[in-house]
Structure formats: structure tokens, C-alpha cells
Z-matrix of the N, CA and C atoms (Angstrom, degrees):
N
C 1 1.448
C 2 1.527 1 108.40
N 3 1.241 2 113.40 1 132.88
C 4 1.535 3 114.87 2 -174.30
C 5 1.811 4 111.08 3 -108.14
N 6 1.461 5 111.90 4 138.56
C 7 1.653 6 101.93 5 -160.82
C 8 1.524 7 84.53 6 -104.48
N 9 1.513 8 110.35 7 162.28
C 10 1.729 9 111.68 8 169.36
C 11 1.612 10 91.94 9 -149.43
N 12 1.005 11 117.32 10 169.56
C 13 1.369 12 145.57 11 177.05
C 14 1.307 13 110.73 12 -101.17
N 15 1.306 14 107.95 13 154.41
C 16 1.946 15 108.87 14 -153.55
C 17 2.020 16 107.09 15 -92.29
N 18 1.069 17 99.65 16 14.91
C 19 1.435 18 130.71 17 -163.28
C 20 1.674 19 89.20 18 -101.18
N 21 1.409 20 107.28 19 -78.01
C 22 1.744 21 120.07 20 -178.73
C 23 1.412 22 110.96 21 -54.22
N 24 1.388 23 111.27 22 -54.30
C 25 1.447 24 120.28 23 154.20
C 26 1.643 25 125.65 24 6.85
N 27 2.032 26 78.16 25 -84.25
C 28 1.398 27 113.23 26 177.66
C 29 1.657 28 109.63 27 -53.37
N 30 1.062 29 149.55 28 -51.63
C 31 0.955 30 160.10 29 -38.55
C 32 1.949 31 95.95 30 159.99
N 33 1.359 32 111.84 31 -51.77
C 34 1.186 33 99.82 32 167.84
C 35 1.489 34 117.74 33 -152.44
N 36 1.570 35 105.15 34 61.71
C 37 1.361 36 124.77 35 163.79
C 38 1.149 37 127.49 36 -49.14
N 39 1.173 38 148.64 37 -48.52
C 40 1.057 39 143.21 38 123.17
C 41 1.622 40 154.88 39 27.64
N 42 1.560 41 88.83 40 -79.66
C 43 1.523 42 114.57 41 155.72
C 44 1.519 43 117.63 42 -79.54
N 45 1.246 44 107.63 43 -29.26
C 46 1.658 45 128.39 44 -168.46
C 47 2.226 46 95.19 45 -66.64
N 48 1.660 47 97.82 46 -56.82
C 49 1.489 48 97.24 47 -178.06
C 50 1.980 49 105.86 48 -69.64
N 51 1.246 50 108.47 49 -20.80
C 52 1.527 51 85.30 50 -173.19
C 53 1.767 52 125.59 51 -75.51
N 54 1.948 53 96.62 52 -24.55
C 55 1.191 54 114.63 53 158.83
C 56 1.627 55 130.78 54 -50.22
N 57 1.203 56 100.49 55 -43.23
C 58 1.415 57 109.02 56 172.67
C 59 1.199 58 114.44 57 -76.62
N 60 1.567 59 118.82 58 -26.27
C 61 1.594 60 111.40 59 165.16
C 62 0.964 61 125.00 60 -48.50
N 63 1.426 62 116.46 61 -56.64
C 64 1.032 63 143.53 62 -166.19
C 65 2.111 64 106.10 63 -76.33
N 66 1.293 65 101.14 64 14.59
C 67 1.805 66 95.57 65 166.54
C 68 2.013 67 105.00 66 109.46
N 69 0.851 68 98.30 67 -12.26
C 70 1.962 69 101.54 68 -167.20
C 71 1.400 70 80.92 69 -86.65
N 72 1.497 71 96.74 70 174.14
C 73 1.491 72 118.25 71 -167.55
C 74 1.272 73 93.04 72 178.34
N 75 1.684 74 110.03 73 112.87
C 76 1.635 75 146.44 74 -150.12
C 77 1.911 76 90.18 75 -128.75
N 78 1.436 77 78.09 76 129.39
C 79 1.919 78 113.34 77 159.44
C 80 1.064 79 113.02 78 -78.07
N 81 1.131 80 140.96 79 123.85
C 82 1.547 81 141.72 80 171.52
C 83 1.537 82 109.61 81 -89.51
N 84 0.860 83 159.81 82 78.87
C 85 1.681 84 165.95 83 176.32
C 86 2.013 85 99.52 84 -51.49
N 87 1.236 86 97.04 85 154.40
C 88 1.664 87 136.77 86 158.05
C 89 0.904 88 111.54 87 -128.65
N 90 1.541 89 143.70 88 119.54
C 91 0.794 90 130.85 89 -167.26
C 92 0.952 91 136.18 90 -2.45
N 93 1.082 92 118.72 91 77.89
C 94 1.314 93 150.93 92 133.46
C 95 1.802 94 102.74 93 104.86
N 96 1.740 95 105.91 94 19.38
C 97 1.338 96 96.53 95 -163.17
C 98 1.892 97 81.02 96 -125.95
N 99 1.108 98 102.46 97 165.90
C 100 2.005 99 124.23 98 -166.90
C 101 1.374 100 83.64 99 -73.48
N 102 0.915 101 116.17 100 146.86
C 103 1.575 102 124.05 101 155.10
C 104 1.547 103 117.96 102 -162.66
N 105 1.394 104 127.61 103 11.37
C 106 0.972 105 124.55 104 155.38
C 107 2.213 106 106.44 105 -157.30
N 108 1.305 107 99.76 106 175.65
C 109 1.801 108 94.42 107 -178.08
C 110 1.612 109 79.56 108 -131.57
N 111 1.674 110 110.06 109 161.88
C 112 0.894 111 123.91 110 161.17
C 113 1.589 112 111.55 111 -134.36
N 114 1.159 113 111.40 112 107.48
C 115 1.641 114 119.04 113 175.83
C 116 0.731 115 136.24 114 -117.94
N 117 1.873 116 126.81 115 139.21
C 118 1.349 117 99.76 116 177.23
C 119 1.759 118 148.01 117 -45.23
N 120 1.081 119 127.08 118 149.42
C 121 1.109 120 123.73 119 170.67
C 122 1.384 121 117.16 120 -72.66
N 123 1.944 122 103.20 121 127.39
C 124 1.437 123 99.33 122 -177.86
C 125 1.361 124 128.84 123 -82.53
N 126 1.556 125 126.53 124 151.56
C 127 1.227 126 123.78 125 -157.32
C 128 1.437 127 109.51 126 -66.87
N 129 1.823 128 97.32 127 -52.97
C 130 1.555 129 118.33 128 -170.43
C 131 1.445 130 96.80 129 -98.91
N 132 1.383 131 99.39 130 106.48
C 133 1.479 132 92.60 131 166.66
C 134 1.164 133 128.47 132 -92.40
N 135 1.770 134 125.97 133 36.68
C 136 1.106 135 120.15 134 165.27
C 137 2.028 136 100.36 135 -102.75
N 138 1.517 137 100.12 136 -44.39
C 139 1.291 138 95.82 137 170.55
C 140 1.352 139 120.31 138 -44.99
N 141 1.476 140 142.67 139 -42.25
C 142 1.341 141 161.80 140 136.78
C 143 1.582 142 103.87 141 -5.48
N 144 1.226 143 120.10 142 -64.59
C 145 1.662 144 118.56 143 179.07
C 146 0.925 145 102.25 144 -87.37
N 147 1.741 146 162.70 145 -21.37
C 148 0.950 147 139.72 146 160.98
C 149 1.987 148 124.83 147 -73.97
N 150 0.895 149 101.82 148 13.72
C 151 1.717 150 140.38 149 -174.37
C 152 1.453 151 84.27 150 -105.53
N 153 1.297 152 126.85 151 -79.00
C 154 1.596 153 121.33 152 -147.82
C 155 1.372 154 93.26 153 -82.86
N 156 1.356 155 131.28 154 -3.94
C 157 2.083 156 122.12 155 -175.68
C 158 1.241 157 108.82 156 78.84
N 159 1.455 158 128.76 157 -6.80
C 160 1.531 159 110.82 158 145.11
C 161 1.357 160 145.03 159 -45.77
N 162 0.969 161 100.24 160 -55.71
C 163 1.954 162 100.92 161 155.57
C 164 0.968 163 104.31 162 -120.32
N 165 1.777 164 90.45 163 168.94
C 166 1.720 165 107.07 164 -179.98
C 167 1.478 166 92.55 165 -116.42
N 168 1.635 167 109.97 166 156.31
C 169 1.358 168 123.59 167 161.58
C 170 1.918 169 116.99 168 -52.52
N 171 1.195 170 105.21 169 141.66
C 172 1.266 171 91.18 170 179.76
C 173 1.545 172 123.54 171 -68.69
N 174 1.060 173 130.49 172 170.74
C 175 1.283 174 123.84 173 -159.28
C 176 1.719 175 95.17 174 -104.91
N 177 1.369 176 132.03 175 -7.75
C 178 1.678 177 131.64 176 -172.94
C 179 1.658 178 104.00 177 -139.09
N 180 0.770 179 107.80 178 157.71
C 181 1.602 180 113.75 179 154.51
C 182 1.411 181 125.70 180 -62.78
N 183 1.060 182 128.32 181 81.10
C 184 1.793 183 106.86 182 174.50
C 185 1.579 184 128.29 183 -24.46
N 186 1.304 185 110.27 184 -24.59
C 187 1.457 186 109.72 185 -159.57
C 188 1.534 187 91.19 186 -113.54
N 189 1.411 188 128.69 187 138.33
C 190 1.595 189 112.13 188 15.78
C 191 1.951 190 95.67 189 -99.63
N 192 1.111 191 86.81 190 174.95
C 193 2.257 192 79.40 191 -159.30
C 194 1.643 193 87.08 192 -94.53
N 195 1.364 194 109.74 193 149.80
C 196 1.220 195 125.82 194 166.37
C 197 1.650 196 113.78 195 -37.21
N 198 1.436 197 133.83 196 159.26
C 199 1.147 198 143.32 197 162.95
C 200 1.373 199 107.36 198 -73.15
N 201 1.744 200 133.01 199 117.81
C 202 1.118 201 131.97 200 151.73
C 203 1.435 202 137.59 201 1.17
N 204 0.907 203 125.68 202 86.10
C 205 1.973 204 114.72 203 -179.69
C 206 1.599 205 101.78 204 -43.96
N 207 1.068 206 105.36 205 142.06
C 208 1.768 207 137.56 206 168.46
C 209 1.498 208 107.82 207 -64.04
N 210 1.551 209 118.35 208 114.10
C 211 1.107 210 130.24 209 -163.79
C 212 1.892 211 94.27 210 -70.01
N 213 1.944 212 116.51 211 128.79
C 214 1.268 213 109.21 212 170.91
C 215 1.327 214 123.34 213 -129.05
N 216 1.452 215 111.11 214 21.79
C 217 1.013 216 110.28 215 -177.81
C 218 1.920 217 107.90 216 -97.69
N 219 1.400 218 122.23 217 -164.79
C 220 1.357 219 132.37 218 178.15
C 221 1.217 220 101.19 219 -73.36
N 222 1.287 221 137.71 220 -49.03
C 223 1.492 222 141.22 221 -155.41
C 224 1.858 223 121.64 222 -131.69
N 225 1.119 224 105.69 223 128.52
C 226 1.801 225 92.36 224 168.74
C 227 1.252 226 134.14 225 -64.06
N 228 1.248 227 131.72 226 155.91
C 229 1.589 228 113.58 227 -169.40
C 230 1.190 229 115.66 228 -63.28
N 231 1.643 230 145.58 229 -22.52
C 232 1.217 231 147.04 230 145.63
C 233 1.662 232 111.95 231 -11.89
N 234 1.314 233 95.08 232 -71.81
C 235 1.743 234 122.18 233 -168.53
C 236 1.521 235 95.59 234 -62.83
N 237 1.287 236 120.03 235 -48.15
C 238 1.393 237 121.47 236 169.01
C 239 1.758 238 137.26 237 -41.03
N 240 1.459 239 92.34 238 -40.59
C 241 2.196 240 116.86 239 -178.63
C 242 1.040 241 78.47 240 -80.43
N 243 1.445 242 133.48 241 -79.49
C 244 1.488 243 126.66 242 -169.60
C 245 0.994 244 119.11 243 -33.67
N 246 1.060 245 146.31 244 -76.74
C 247 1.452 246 149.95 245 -177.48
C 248 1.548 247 109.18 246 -46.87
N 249 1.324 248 104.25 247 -34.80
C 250 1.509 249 99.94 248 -175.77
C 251 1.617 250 101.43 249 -70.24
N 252 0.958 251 118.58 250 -66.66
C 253 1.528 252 130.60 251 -175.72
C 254 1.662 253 109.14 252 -38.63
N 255 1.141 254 128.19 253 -27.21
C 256 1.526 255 137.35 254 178.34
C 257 1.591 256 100.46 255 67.47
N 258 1.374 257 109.35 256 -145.22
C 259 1.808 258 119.80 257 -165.68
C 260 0.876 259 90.64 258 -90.01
């Protein structure tokens, strides 16, 4: 990681964003202290939160999805809101 000062920054923005395109990831200094990062932007932003420990990968495949359970009650849930709701 390469640090610069907000001066150099200023000064060579430019070159500064093509580096980071290109994968680098720059410290911005205040005198002489970090005060900001500049990184690339991630492509996959799910890989991105599972990187930072916000999410986790799922633990299964969703696909292919289970077969529907077999309706066993008297009524469908349609018939069900309705009825609930009255006149």
C-alpha cells in the first residue's frame, strides 16, 4: 500500500486513480498521519462483504429448489384472507 499526502494527491490525481485501477490501494496522509484509503472498487459486491465479515457465503446451493409441499388443509390461502377479512 503506498501513502501520499493530500498535497501529492492534489497534484497527481490522475495517475493516483489509474493506479488504483489498476489494483493498488493508497493512504492519503495529513500530516503525515492516514486519514483517508483509496481503493479499488469491488467488482462483486457480494464477494466484497464476505471479505469485510458481513455476510457469510451460503452454506447450500439454492438451486435446484425443493418440490412444493402438497396443499393439506380444507382451503387455499386465498380462501383463507378472505374468510379472514369477513364482508
Amino acid at each position: 500500500m503506498t501513502r501520499i499526502g493530500i498535497r501529492e494527491l492534489r497534484d497527481t490525481l490522475t495517475q493516483t486513480i489509474r493506479r488504483v485501477r489498476n489494483g493498488e490501494s493508497v493512504a492519503v496522509t495529513h500530516d503525515g498521519k492516514p486519514v483517508a484509503m483509496i481503493v479499488p472498487y469491488p467488482e462483486d459486491r457480494i464477494a466484497q462483504l464476505i471479505v469485510e465479515g458481513k455476510v457469510r457465503p451460503a452454506l447450500r446451493s439454492l438451486y435446484p429448489l425443493p418440490e412444493p409441499g402438497k396443499v393439506t388443509g380444507p382451503m387455499t390461502a386465498s380462501e383463507a384472507l378472505e374468510d379472514d377479512r369477513g364482508d
